[in-house]
Backbone of each chain as ProteinMPNN parsed JSONL, in Angstrom:
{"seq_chain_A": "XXXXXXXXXXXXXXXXXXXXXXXXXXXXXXXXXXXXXXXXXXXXXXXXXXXXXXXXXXXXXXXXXXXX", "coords_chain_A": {"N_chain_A": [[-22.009, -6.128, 12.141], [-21.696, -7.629, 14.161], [-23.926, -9.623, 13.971], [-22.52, -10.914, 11.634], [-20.885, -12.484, 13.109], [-22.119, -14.027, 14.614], [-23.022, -15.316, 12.613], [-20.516, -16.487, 11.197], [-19.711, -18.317, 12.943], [-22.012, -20.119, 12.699], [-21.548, -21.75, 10.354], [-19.491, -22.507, 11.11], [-20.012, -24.275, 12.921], [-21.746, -25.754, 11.478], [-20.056, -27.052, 9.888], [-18.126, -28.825, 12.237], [-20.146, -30.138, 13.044], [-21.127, -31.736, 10.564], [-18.819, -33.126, 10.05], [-18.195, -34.637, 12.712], [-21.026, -36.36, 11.942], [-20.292, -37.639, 9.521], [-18.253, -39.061, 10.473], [-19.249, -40.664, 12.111], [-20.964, -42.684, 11.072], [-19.506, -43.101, 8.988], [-18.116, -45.327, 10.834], [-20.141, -46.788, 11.081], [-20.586, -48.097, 8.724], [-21.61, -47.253, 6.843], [-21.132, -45.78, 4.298], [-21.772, -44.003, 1.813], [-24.284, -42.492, 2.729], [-22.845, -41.208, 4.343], [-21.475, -39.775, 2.795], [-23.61, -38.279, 1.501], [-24.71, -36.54, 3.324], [-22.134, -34.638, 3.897], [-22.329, -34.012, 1.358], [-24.843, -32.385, 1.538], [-24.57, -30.634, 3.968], [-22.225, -28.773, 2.811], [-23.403, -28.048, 0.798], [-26.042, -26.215, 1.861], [-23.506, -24.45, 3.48], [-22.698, -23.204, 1.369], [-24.792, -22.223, 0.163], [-25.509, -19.873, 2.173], [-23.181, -18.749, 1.532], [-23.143, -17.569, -0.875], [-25.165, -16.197, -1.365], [-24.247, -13.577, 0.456], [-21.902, -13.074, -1.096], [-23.293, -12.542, -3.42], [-24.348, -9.912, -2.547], [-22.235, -8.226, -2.123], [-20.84, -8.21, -4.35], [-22.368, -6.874, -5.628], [-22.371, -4.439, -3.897], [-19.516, -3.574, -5.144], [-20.247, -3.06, -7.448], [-21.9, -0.841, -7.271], [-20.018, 1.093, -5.896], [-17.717, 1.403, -7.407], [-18.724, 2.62, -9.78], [-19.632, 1.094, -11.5], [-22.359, 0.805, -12.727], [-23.241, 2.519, -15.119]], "CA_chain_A": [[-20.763, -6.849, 12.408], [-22.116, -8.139, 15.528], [-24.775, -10.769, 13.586], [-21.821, -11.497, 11.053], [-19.609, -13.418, 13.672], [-22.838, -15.001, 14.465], [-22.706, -16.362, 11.02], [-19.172, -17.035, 10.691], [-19.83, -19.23, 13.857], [-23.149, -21.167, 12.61], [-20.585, -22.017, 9.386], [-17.846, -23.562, 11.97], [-20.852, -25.444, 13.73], [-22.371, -26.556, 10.696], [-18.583, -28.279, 9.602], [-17.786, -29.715, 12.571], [-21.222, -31.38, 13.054], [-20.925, -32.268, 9.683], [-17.508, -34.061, 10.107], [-18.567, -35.583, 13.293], [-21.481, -37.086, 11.657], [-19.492, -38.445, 9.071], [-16.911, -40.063, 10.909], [-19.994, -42.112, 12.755], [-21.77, -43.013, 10.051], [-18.302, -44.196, 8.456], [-17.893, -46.221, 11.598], [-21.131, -47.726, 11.237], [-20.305, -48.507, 7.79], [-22.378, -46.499, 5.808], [-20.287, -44.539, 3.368], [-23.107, -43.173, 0.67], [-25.109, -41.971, 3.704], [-22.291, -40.133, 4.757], [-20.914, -38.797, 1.45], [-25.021, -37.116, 1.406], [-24.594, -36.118, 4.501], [-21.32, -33.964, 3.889], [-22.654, -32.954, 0.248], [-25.856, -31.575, 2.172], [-23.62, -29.709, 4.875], [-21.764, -28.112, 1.898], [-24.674, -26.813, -0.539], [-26.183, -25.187, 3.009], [-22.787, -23.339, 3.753], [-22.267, -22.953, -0.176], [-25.799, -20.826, 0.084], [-24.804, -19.123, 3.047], [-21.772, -17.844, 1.523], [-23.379, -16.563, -2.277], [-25.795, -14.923, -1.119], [-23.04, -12.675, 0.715], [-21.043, -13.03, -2.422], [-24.069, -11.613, -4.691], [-24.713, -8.618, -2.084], [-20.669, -7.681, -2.18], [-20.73, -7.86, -5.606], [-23.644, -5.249, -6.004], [-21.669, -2.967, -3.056], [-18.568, -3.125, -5.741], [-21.011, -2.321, -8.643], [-22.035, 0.855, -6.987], [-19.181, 2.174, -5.612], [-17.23, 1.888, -8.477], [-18.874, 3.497, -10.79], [-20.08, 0.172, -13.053], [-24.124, 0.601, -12.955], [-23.893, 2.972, -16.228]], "C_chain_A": [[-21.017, -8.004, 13.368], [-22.531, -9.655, 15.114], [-23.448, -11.269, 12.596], [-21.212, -12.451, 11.646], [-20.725, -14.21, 14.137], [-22.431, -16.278, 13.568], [-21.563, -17.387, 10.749], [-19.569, -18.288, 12.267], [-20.762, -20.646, 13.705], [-22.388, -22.189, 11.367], [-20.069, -22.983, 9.61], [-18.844, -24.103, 12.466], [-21.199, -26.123, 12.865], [-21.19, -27.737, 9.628], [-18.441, -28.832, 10.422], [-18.763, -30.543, 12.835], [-21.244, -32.326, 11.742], [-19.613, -33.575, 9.865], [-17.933, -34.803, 10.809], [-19.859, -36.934, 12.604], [-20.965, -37.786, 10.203], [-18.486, -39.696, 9.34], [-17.621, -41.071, 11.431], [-20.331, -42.861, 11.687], [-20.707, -43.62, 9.25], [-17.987, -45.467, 9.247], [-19.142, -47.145, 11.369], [-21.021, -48.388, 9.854], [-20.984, -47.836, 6.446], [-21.821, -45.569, 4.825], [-21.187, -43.733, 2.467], [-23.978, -42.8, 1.508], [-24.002, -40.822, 3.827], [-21.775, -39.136, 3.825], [-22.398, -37.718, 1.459], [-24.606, -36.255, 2.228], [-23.163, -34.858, 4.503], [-21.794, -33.003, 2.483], [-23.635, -32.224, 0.452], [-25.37, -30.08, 2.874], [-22.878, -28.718, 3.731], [-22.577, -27.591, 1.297], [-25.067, -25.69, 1.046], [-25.167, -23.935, 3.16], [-22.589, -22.606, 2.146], [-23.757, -21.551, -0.372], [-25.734, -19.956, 0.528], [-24.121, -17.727, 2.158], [-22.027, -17.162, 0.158], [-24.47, -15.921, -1.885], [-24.565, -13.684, -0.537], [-22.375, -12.497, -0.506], [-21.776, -12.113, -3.004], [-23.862, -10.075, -3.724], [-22.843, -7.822, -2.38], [-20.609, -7.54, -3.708], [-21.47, -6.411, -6.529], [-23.236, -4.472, -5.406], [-21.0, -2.483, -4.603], [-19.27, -2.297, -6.57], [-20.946, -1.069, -8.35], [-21.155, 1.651, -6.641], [-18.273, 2.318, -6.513], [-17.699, 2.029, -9.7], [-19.257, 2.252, -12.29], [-21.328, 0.67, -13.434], [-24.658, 1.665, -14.562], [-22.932, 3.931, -17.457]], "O_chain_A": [[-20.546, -9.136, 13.261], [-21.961, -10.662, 15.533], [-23.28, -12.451, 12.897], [-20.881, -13.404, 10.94], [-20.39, -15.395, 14.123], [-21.924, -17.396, 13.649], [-21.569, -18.538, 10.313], [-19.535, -19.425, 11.797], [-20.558, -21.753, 14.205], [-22.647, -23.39, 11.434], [-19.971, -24.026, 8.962], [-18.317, -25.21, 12.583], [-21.106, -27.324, 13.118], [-21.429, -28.744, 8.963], [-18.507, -29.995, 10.025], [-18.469, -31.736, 12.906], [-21.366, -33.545, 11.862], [-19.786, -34.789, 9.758], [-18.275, -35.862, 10.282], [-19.668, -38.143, 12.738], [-21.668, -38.768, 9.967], [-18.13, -40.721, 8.758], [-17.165, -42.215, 11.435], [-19.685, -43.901, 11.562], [-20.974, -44.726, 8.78], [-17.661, -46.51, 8.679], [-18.962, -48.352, 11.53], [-21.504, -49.519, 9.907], [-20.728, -48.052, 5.262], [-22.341, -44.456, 4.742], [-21.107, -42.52, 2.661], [-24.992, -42.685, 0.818], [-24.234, -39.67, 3.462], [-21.667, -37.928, 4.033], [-22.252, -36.496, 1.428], [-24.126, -35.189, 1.845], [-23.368, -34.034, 5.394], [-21.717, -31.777, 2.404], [-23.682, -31.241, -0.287], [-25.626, -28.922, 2.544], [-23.157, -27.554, 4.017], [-22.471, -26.367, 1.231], [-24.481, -24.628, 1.258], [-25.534, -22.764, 3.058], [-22.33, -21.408, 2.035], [-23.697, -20.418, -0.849], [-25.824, -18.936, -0.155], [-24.328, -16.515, 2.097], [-21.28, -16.224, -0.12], [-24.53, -14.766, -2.307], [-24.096, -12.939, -1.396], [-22.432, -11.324, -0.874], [-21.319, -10.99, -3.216], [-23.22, -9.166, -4.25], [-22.719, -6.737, -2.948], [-20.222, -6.446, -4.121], [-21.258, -5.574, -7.406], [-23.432, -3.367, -5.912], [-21.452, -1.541, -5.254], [-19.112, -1.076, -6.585], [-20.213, -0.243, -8.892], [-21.25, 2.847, -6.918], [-17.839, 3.468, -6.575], [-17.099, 1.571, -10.672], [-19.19, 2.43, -13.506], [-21.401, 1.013, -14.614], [-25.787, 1.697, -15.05], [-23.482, 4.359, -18.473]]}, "seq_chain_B": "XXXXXXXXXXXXXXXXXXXXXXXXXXXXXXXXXXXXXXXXXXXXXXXXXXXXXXXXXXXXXXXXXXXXXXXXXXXXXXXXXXXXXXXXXXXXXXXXXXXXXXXXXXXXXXXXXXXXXXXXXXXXXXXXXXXX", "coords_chain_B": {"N_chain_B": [[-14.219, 2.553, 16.969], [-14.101, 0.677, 14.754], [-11.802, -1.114, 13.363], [-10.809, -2.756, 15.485], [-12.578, -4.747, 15.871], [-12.488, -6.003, 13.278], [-10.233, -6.831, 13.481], [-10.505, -8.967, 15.088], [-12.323, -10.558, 14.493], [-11.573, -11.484, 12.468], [-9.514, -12.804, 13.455], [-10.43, -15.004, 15.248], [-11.965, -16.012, 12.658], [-9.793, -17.52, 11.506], [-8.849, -19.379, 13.583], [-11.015, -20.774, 13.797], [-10.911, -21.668, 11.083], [-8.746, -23.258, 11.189], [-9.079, -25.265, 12.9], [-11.504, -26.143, 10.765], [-9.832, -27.044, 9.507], [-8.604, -30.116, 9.157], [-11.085, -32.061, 9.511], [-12.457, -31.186, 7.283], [-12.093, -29.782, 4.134], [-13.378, -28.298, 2.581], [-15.751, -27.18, 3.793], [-14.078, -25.684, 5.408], [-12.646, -23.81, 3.282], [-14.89, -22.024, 2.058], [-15.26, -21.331, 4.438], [-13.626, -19.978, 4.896], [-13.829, -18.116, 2.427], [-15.973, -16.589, 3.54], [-15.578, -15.013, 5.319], [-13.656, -13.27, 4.317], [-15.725, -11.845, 2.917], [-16.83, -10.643, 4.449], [-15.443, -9.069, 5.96], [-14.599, -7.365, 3.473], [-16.868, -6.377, 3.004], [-17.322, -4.641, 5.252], [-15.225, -2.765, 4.66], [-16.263, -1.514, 2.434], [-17.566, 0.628, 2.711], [-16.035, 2.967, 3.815], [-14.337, 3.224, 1.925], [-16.095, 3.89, 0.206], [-16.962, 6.631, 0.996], [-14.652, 8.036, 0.818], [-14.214, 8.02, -1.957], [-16.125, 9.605, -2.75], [-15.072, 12.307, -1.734], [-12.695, 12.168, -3.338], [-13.858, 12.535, -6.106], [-14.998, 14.733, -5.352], [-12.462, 16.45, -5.094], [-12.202, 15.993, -7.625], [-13.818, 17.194, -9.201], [-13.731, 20.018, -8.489], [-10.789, 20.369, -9.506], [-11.198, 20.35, -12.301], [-10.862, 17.955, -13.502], [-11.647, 15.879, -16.821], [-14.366, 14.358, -16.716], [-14.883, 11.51, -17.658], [-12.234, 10.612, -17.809], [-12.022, 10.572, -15.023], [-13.698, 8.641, -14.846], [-12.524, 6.085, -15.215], [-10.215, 5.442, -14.24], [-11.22, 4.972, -11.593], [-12.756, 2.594, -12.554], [-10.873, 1.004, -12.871], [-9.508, 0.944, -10.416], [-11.287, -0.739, -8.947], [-11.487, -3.165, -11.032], [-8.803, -4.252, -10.125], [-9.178, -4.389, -7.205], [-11.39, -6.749, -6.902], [-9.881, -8.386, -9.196], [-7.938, -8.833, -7.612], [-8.45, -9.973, -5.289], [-10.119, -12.509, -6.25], [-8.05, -13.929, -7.701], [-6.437, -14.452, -4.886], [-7.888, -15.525, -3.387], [-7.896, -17.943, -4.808], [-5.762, -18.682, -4.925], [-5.213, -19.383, -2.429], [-6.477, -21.43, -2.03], [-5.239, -23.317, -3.066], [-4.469, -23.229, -6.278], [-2.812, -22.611, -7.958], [-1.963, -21.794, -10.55], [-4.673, -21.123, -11.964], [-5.388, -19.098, -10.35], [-3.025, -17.33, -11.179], [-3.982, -17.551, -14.148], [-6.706, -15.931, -13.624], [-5.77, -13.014, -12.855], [-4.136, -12.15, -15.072], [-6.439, -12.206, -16.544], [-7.735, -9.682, -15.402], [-5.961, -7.5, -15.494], [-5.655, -7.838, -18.375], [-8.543, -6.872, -18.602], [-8.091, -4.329, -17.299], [-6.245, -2.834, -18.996], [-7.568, -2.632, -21.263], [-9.579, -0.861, -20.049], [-8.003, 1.188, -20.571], [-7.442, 2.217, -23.103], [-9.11, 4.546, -24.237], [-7.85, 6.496, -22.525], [-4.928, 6.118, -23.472], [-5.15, 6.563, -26.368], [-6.114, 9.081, -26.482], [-4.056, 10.249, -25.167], [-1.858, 10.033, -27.367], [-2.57, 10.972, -29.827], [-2.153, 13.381, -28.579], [0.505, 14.066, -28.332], [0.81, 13.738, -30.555], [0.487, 16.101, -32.105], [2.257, 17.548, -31.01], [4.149, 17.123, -32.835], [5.822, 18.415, -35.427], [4.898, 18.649, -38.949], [3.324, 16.552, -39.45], [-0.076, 14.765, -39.292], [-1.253, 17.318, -40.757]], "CA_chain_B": [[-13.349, 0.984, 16.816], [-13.99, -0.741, 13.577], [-10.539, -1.982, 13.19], [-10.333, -4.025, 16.784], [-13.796, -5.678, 15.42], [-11.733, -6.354, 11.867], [-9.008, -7.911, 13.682], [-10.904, -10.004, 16.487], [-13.359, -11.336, 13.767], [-10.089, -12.176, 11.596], [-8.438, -14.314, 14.601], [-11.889, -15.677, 15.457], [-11.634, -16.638, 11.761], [-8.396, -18.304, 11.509], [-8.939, -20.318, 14.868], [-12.142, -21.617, 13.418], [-10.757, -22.29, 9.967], [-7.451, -23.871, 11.311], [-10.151, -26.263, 13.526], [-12.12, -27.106, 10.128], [-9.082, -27.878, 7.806], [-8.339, -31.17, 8.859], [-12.063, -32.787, 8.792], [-13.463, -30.974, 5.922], [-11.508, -28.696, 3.752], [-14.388, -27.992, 1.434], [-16.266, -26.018, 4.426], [-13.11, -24.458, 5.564], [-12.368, -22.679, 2.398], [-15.969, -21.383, 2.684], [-15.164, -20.24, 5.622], [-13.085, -18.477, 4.74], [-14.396, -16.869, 1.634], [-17.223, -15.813, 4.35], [-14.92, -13.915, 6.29], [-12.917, -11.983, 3.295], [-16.652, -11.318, 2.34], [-17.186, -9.797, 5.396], [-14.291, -7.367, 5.861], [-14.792, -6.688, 2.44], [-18.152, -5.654, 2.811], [-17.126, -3.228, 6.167], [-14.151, -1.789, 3.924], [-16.246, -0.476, 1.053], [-18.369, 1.703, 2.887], [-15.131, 3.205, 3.72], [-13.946, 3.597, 0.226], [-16.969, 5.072, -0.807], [-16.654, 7.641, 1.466], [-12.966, 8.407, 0.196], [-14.302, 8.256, -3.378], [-16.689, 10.952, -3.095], [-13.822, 12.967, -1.297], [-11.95, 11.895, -4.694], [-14.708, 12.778, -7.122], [-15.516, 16.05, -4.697], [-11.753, 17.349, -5.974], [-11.66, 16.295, -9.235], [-14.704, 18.586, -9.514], [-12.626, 21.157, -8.109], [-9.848, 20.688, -10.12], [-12.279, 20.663, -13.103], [-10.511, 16.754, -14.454], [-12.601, 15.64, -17.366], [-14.869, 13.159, -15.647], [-14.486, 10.185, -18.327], [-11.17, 10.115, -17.09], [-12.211, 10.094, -13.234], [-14.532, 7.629, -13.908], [-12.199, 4.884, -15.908], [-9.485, 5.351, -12.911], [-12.186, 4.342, -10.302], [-13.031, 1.518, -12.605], [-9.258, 0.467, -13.274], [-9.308, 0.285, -9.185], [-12.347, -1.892, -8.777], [-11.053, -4.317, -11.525], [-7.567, -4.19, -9.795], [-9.34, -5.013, -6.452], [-11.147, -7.278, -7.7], [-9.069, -9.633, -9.031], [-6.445, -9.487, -6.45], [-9.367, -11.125, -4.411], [-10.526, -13.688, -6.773], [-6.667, -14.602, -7.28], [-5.626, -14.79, -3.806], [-8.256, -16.692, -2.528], [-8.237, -18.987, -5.377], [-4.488, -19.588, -4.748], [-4.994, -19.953, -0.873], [-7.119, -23.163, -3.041], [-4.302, -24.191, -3.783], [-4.635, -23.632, -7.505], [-2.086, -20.822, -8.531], [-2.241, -21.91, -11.639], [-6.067, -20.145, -12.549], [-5.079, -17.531, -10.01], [-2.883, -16.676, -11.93], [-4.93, -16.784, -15.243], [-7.651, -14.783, -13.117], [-5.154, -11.745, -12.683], [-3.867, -12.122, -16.279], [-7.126, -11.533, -17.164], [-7.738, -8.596, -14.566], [-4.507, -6.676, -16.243], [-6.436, -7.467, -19.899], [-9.343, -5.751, -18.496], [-7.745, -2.789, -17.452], [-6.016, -2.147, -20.584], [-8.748, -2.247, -22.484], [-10.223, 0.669, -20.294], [-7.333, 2.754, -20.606], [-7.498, 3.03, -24.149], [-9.604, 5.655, -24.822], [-6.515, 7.303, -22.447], [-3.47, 6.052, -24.081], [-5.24, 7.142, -27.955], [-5.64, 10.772, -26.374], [-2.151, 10.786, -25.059], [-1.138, 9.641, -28.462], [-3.015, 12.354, -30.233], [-1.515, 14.956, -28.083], [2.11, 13.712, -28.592], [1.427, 13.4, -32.771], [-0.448, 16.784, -32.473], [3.315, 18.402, -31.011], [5.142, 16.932, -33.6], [5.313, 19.522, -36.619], [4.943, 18.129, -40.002], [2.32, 15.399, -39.306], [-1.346, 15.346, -39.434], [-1.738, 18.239, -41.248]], "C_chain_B": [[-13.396, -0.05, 15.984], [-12.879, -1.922, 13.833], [-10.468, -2.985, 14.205], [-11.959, -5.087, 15.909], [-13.059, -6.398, 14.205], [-10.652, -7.229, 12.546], [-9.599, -8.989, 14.445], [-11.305, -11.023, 15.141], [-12.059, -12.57, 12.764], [-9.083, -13.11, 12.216], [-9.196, -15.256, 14.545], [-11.968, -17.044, 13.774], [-10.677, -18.03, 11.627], [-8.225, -19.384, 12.245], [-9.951, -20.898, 14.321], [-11.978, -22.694, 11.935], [-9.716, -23.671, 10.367], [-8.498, -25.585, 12.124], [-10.53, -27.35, 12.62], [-11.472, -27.868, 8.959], [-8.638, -29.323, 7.933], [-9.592, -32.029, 8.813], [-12.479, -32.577, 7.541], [-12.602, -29.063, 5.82], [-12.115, -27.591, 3.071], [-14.792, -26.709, 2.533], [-15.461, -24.922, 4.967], [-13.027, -23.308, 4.253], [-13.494, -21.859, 2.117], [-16.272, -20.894, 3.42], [-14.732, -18.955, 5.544], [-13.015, -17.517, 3.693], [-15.497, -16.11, 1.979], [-16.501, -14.275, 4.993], [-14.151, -12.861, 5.395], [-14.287, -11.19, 2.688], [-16.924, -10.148, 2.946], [-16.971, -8.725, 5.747], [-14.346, -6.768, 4.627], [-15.505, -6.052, 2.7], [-18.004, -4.645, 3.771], [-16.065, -2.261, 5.752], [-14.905, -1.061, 3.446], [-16.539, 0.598, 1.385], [-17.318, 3.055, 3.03], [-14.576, 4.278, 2.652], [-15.024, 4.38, -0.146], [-16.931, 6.251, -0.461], [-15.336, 8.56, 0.958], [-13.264, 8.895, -1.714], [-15.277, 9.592, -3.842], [-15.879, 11.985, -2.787], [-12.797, 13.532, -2.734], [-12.849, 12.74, -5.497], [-15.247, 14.607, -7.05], [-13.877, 17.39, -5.489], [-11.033, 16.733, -6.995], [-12.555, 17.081, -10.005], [-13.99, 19.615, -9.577], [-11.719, 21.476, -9.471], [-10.502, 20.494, -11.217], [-11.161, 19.324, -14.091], [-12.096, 16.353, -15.367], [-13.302, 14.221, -16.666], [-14.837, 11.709, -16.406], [-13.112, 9.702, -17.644], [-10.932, 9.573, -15.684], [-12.976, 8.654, -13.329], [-13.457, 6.302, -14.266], [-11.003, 4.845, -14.557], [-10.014, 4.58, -11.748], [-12.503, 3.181, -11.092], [-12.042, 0.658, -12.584], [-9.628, 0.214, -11.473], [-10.207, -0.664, -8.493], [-11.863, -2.793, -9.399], [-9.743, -4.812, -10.56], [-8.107, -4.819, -7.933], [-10.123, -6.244, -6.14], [-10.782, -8.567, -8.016], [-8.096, -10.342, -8.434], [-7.505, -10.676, -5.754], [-9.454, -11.834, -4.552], [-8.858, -14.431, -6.826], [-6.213, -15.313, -6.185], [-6.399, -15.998, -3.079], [-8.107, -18.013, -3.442], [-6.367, -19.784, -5.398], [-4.392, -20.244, -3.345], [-5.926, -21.63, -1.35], [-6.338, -23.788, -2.962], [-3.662, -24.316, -5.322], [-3.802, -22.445, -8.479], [-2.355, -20.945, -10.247], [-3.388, -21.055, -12.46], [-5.89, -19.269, -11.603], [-4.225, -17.057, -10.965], [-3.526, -15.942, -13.377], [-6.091, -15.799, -14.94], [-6.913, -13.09, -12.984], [-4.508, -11.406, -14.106], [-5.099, -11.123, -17.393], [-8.131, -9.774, -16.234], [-7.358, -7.582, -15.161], [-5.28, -6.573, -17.699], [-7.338, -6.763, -19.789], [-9.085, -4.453, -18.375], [-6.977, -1.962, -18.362], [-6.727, -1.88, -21.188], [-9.554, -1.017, -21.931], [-9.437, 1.697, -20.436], [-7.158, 2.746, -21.839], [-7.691, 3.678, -24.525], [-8.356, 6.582, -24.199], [-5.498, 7.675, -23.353], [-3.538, 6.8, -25.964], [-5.328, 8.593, -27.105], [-4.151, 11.181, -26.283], [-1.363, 10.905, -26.436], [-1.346, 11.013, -29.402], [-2.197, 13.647, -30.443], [-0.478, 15.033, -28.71], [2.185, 14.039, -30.228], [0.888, 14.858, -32.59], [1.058, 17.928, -32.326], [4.085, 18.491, -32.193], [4.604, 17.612, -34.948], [5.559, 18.899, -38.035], [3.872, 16.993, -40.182], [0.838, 15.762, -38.801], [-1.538, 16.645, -39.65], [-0.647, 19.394, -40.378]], "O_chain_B": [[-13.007, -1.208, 16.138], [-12.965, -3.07, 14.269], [-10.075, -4.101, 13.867], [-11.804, -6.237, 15.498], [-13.124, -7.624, 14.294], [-10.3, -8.299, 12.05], [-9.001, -10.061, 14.351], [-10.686, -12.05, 14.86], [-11.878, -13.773, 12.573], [-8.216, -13.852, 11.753], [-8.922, -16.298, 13.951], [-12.003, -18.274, 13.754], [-10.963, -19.227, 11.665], [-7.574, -20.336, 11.815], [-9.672, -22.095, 14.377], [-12.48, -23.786, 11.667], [-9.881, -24.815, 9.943], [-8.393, -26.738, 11.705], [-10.381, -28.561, 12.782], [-11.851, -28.646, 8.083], [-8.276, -29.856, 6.885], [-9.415, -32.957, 8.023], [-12.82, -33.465, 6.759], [-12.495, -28.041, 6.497], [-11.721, -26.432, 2.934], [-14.387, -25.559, 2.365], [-15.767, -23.733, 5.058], [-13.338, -22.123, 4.371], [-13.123, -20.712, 1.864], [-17.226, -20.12, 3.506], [-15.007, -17.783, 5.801], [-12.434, -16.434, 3.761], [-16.021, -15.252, 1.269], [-16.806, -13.084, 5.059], [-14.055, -11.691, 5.764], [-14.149, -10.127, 2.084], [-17.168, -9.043, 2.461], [-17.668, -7.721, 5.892], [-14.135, -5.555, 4.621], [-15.161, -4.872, 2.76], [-18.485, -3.573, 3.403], [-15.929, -1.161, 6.287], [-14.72, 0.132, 3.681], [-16.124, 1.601, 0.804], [-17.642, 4.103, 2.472], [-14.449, 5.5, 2.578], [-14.9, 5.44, -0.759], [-16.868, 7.114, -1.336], [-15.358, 9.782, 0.813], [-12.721, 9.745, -2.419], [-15.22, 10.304, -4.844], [-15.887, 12.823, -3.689], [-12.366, 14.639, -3.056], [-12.455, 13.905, -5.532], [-15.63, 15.393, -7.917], [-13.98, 18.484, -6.044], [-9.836, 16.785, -7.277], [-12.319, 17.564, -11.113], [-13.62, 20.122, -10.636], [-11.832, 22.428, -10.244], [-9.56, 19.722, -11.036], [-10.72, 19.642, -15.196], [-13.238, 16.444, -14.917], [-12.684, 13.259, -16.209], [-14.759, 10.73, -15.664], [-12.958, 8.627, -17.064], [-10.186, 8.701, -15.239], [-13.005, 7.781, -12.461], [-13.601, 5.379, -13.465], [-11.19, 3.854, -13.851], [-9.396, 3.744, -11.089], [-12.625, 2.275, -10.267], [-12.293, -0.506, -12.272], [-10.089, -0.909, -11.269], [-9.828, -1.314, -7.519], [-11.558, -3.697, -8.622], [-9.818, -6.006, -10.27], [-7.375, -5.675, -7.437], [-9.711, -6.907, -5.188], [-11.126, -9.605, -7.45], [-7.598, -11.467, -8.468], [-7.354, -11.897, -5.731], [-9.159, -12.623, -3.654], [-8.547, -15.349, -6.067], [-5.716, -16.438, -6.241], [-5.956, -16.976, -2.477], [-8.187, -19.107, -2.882], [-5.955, -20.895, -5.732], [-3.764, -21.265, -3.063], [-5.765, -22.723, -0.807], [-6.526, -24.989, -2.764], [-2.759, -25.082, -5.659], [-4.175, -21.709, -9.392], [-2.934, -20.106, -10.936], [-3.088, -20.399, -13.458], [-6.361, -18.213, -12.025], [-4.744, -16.233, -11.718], [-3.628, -14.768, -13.734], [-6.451, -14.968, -15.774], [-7.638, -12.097, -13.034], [-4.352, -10.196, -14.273], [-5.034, -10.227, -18.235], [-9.021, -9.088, -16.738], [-8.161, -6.694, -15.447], [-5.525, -5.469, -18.186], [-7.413, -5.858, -20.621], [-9.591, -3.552, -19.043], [-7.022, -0.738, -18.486], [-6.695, -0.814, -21.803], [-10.118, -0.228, -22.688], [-9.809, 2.87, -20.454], [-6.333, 3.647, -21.989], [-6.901, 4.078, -25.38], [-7.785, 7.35, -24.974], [-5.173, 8.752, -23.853], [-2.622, 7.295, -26.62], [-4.283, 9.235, -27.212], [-3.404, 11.95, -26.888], [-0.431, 11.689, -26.617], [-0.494, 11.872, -29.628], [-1.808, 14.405, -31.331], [-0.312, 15.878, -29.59], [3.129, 14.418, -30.921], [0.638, 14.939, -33.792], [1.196, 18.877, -33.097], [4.607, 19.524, -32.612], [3.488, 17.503, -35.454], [6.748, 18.619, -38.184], [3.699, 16.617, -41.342], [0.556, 16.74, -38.108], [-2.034, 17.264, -38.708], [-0.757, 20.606, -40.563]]}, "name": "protein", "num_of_chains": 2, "seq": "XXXXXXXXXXXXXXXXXXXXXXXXXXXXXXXXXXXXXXXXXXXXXXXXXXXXXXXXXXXXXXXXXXXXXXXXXXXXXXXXXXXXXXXXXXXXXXXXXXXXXXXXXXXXXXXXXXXXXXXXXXXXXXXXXXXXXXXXXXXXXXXXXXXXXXXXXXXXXXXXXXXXXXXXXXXXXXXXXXXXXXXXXXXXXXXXXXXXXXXX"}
C-alpha cells in the first residue's frame, strides 16, 4: 500500500512537471517541442498505469473462477 | 486498519487529481484509473477470502458446482463492467459507458443459460401431458 501512494505521487509529479514544462516551452514559442514533450509525459504514465491494469486483470481472472 | 489507508489514499487521490485537471486532463484521468486500480487490487484479496467462505458452503450444502461457478462468474462480469463504465463515463463519454454495460448484461445472459434451459426443463417436466 505503502509503495502504491509512492506511485500515485511520482504520477502527480510527472503531470505537473510535465505541464510546467509545457507552458515554458509555449512561452518560448516552441509548440511541437512541447506537444513531444506532453506526448512523452503521457506514454510514461500510460505504462505506469497498464502494467497495473494487466496485473488486476489476472487478480480478477483467478478469483473468479475464469482460468478454466 | 486497511480501510483508514483506503480512504487517506482516496483523498490523497482526489487532491492530486483535482491539482492535475486543469493543466493536463489526459494525466489526470490516469490518475485516476491508477488509484481505482489500486483499491481494486486491496479489495480482491478480500473477496477471495469471502469466496472460498462461499464455495466452503456450497460444498456443504452439496449445490451443483456448475451452478456455483457461473454465479461467481456473473459477479466478476457484473464488477467488471460497472468499472469499465464508470470510469469511462467519469471520461466524459456516457455514451460507450453505456454500450460497455449493455454489453456486460449480454454477457451475463449468455452464462445463465445453461440455468434458465434447466429451469425450463423442470417447469415442462411438471406439466402432465408434455414431453412424453
Amino acid at each position: 500500500m505503502l509503495q502504491d501512494a509512492t506511485v500515485l505521487f511520482q504520477i502527480a509529479g510527472v503531470g505537473i512537471i510535465v505541464a510546467m514544462i509545457h507552458s515554458i516551452l509555449k512561452q518560448m514559442g516552441k509548440e511541437e517541442i512541447a506537444q513531444a514533450v506532453t506526448l512523452t509525459g503521457f506514454i510514461i504514465v500510460l505504462f505506469i498505469v497498464l502494467y497495473r491494469l494487466a496485473d488486476l486483470f489476472q487478480q480478477i481472472k483467478s478469483v473468479f473462477l475464469y482460468q478454466g | 486498519m486497511d480501510i483508514i489507508q483506503i480512504v487517506s489514499l482516496g483523498l490523497v487521490a482526489a487532491l492530486l487529481i483535482i491539482l492535475l485537471k486543469e493543466q493536463k486532463s489526459s494525466i489526470a484521468f490516469l490518475l485516476l484509473l491508477f488509484t481505482v486500480i489500486i483499491i481494486f487490487l486491496s479489495i480482491l484479496d478480500q473477496v477471495r477470502h469471502i469466496f472460498t467462505l462461499l464455495s466452503y458452503m456450497a460444498d456443504q450444502a452439496q449445490v451443483e458446482p456448475v451452478y456455483f461457478k457461473t454465479i461467481l462468474k456473473i459477479i466478476g462480469i457484473a464488477y467488471i463492467a460497472e468499472f469499465g463504465a464508470q470510469l469511462i463515463r467519469d471520461a466524459g463519454l456516457s455514451s460507450l459507458a453505456s454500450k460497455v454495460e449493455l454489453a456486460g448484461k449480454l454477457f451475463i445472459l449468455m452464462l445463465a443459460i445453461p440455468i434458465v434451459t434447466a429451469v425450463i426443463e423442470t417447469i415442462l417436466n411438471f406439466i402432465p401431458g408434455q414431453l412424453g
